[in-house]
C-alpha positions in Angstrom: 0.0 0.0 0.0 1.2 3.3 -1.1 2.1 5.6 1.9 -0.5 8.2 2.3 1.3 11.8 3.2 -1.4 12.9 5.6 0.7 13.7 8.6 -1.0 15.9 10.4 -5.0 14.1 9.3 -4.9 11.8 12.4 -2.5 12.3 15.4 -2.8 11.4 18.8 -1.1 14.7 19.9 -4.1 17.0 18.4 -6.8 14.7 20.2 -7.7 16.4 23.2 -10.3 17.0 26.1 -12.7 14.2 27.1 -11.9 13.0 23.4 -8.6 12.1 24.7 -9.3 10.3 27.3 -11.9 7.8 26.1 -9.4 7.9 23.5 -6.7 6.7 25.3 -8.6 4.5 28.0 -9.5 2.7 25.0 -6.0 1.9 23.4 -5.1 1.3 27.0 -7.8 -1.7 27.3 -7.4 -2.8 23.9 -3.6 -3.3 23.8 -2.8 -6.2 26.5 -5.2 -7.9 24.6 -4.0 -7.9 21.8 -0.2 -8.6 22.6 1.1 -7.4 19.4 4.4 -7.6 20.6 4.2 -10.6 22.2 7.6 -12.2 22.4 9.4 -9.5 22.2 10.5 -9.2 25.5 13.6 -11.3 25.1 14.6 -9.5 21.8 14.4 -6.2 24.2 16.3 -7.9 27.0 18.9 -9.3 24.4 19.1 -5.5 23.1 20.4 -4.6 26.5 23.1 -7.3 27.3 24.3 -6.6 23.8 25.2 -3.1 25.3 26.0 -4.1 28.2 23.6 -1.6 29.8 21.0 -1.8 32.6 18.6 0.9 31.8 16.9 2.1 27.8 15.9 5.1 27.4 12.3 4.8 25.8 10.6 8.1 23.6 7.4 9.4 22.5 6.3 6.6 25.2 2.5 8.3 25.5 0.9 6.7 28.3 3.5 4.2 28.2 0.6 1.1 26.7 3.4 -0.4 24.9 5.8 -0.6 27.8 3.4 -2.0 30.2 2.7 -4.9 27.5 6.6 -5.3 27.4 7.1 -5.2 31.4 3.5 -8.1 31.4 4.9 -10.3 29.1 8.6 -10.1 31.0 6.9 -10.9 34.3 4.8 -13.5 32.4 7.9 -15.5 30.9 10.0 -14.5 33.8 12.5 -12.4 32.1 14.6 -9.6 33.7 14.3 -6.3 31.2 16.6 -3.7 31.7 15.1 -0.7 33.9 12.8 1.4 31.2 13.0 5.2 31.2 9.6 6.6 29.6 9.3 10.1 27.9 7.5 12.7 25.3 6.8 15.5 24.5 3.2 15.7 26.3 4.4 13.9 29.8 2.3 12.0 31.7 3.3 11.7 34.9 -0.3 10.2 36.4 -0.5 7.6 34.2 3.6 6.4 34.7 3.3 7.2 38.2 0.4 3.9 38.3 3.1 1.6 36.5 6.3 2.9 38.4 4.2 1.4 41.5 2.5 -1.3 40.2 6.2 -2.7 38.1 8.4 -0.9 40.7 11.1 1.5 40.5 13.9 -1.4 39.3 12.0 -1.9 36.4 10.5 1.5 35.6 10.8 5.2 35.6 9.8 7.9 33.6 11.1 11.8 32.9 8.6 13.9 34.0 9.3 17.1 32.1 8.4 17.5 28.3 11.1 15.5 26.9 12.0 15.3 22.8 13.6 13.8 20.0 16.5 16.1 20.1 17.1 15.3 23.4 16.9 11.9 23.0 20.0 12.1 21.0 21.8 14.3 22.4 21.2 13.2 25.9 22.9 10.9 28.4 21.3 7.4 27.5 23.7 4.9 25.0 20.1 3.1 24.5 16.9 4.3 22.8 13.9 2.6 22.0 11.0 4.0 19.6 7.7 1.7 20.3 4.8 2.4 18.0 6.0 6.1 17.5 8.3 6.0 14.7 5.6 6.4 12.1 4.6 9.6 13.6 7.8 11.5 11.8 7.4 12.2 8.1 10.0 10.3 6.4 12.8 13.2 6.3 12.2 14.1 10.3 12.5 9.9 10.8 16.0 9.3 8.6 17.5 12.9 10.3 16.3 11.5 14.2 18.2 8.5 13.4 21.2 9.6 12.0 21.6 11.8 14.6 21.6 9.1 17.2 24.0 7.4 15.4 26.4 10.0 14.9 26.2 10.5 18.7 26.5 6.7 19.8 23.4 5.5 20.4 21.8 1.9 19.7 18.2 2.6 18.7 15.6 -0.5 19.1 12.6 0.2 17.0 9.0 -1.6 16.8 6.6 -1.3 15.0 2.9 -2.9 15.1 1.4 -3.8 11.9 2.5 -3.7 8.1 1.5 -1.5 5.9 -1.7 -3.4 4.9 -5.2 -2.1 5.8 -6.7 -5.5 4.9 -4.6 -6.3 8.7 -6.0 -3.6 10.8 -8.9 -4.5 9.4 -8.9 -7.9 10.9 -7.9 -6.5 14.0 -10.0 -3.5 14.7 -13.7 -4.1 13.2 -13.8 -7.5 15.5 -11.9 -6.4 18.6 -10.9 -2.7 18.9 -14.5 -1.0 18.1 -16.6 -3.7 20.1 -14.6 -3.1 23.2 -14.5 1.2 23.0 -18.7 0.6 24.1 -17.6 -1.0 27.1 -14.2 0.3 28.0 -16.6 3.3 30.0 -18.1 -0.1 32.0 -13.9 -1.0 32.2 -12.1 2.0 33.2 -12.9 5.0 35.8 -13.9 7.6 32.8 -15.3 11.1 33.2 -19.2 11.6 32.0 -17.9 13.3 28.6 -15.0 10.3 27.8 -18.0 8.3 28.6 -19.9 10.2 26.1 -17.6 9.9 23.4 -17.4 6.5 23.4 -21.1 6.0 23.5 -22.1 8.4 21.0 -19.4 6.2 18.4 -16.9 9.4 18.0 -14.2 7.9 20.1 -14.3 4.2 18.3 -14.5 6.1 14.9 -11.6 8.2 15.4 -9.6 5.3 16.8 -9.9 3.4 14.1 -9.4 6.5 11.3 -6.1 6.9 13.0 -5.5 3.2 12.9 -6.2 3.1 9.1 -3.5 6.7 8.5 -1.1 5.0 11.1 -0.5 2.0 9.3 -0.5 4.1 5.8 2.5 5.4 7.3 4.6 2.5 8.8 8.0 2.0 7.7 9.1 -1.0 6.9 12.2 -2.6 7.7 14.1 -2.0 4.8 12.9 1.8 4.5 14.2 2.2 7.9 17.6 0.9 6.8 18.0 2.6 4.4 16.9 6.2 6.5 21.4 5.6 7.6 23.7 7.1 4.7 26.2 4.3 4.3 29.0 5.8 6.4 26.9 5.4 9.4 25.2 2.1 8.6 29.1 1.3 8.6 29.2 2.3 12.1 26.4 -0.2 12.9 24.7 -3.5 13.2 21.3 -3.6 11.7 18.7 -7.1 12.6 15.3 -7.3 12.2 13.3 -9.6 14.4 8.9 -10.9 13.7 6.5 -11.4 15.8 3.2 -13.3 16.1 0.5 -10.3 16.9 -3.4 -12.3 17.7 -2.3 -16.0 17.0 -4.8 -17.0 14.1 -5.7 -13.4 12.9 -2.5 -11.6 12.1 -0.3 -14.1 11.9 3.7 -12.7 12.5 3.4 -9.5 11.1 4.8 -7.1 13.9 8.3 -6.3 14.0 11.6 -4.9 15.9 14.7 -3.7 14.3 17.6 -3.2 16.4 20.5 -0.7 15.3 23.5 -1.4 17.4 27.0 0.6 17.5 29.9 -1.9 16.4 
């Protein structure tokens, strides 16, 4: 599918208000279940001992739905992650504040002030992850974040959550994700206007609009080699990892790639 340049269409960081919230207590439901990253975790973990480090730096985190799905399925195989630093640009302290007590501060901790990309690169962390965020950067903002890192030492570990196919979100949101935003306000402690939203079918809507422009703009591994010039990808070692996202419906369709200083 042809990448649709509609960058600023459908964006989490424009929802706001109640909208926002039944927006977001709906990804947040919707997520564990679906356990597109499941398995993972050890690919994560390996990331880490390949560095030799004991804490990733992890940006554009949101409300961090991705990194509790990583720090469940860890706990659920057993598996020691490296501690996980959350940030963005829109902090949510509230939000990490409920996983940095529920996972504990050994495993999790977040940067409350707005944090960004340039940081992230320039900043004290050797390693970086970019969970379902990647995709938000037009293509010339994406190849000039990651070059940057590079040229300052970092080792990047990027996922991403579907292909670009909208016959796969599809599958995935009309049976699961729509369903469950009329009963996330039965779920999830909501105020009346989230409620609202998702009654009224704006919130379930929207989710799955930004689904549909989301996946229209996922990279896919071999566009987000090729974002290095080749003096840096010299620099580096690029692997690409698959995972099984809803065992019968998706099949292994979600990925990592990991880009790792030599």
């Amino acid at each position: 599918m042809r990448r649709l340049h509609l960058w600023e269409f459908c964006d989490q960081s424009w929802v706001s208000g109640p909208l926002r919230e039944s927006f977001m207590a709906v990804l947040n439901t919707v997520l564990p279940l679906t356990r597109i990253y499941r398995g993972m975790e050890k690919d994560y973990a390996d990331f880490a001992k390949r560095l030799g480090t004991d804490k990733i730096l992890d940006i554009a985190s949101g409300s961090a739905g991705p990194t509790d799905n990583l720090l469940r399925d860890a706990r659920r195989s057993g598996l020691n992650l490296p501690k996980i630093v959350v940030s963005d640009l829109f902090p949510q302290p509230e939000r990490w504040q409920q996983l940095k007590t529920e996972f504990g501060e050994e495993a999790f901790a977040y940067i409350e002030s707005p944090f960004s990309f340039a940081d992230a690169a320039r900043g004290e962390f050797p390693a970086v992850s970019i969970i379902t965020a990647l995709h938000h950067l037009r293509p010339e903002d994406a190849a000039e974040l990651l070059q940057d890192m590079v040229r300052n030492g970092k080792s990047i570990f990027i996922a991403e959550p579907y292909p670009r196919s909208g016959w796969d979100l599809f599958r995935v949101f009309l049976p699961l994700a729509l369903p469950l935003a009329f009963f996330v306000p039965f779920l999830r402690p909501m105020s009346f206007a989230a409620k609202l939203c998702c009654f009224s079918g704006i919130t379930p809507f929207m989710i799955y609009i930004d689904g549909l422009v989301s996946v229209c703009r996922i990279y896919n591994i071999d566009e987000i080699s090729a974002m290095l010039t080749p003096e840096l990808s010299e620099k580096v070692i690029i692997s690409a990892q698959y995972y099984p996202a809803i065992d019968g419906i998706i099949g292994g369709k979600s990925f990592s790639i990991s880009i790792v200083q030599k």
